[in-house]
C-alpha positions in Angstrom: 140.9 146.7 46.6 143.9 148.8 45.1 143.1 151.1 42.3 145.7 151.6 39.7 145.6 154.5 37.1 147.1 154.7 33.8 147.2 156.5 30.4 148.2 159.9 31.4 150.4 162.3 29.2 151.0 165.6 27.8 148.4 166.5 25.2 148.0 169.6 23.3 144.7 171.3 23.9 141.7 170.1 22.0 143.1 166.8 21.8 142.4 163.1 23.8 143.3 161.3 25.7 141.8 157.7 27.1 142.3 156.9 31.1 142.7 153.1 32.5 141.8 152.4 36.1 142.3 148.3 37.1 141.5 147.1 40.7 143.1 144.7 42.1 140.0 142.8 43.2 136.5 142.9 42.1 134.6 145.8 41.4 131.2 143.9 40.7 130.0 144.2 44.1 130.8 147.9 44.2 128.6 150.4 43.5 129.7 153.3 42.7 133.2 154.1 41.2 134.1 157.6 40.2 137.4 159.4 38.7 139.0 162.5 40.6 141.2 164.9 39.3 143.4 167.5 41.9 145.5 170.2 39.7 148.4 171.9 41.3 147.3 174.1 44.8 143.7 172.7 44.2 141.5 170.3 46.0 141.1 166.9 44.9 137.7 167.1 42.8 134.9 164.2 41.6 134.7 164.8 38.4 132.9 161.7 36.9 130.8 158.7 38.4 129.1 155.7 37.1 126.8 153.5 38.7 127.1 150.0 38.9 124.3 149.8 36.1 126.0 152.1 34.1 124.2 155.5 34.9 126.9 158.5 34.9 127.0 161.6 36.0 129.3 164.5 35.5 130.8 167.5 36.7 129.6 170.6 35.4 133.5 171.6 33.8 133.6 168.3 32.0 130.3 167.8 30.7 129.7 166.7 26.9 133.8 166.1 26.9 134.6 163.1 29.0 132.6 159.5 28.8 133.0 157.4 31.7 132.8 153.9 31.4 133.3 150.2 33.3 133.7 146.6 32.6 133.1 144.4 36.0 134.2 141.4 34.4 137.6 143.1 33.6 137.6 145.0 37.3 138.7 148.4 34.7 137.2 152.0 34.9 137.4 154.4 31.9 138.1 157.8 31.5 137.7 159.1 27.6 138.6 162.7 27.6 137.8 164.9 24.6 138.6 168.5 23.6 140.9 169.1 26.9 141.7 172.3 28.1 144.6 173.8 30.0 142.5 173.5 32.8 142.2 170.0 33.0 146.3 169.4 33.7 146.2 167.5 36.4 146.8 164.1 38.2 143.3 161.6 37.8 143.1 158.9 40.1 139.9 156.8 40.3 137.8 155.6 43.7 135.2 154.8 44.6 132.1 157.0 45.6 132.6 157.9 48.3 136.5 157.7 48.4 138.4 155.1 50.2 142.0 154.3 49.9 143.9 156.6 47.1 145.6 154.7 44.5 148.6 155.7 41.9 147.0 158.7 39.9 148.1 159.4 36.4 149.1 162.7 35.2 147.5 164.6 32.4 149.1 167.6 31.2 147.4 169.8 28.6 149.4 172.8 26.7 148.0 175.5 25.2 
């Protein structure tokens, strides 16, 4: 399955923005899918997962600001990102949980 995000930009801080991820195939039978984020001269980081029953979990620097969601039926993964920070420029690629291949990741830049 090839994972394909979209929906990046530049955004100024405190503002939104709403990430796409579509598969290729199926992502019914998968169970976990997440999104990542790696900012410049940082590791790649996990910072949201959702179950394939539609439990989530979230890093600690995105809590109460970003809602993960999915739609099996559509083979999509959602990213809606709230109040961003400087902090969270970065490119966002989703995965699953644990990682496989790396897809296209989207950019999100975030001025001050």
């Amino acid at each position: 399955v090839q994972l394909q995000a979209s929906g990046g930009g530049l955004v100024q801080a405190g503002g939104s923005l709403s990430l796409s991820c579509v598969a290729s195939g199926s992502i019914s039978s998968i169970g976990v899918m997440g999104w990542y984020r790696q900012a410049p001269g940082k590791q790649r980081e996990l910072v949201a997962r959702i179950s394939w029953g539609g439990n989530t979990d979230y890093s600690d620097s995105v809590k109460d600001r970003f809602t993960i969601s999915r739609a099996n039926a559509k083979n999509t993964v959602y990213l809606q990102m709230n109040s961003l920070k400087p902090e969270d420029t970065a490119v966002y690629y989703c995965n699953t949980v644990p990682a496989t291949f790396w897809g296209q990741g989207t950019l999100v830049t975030v001025s001050s």
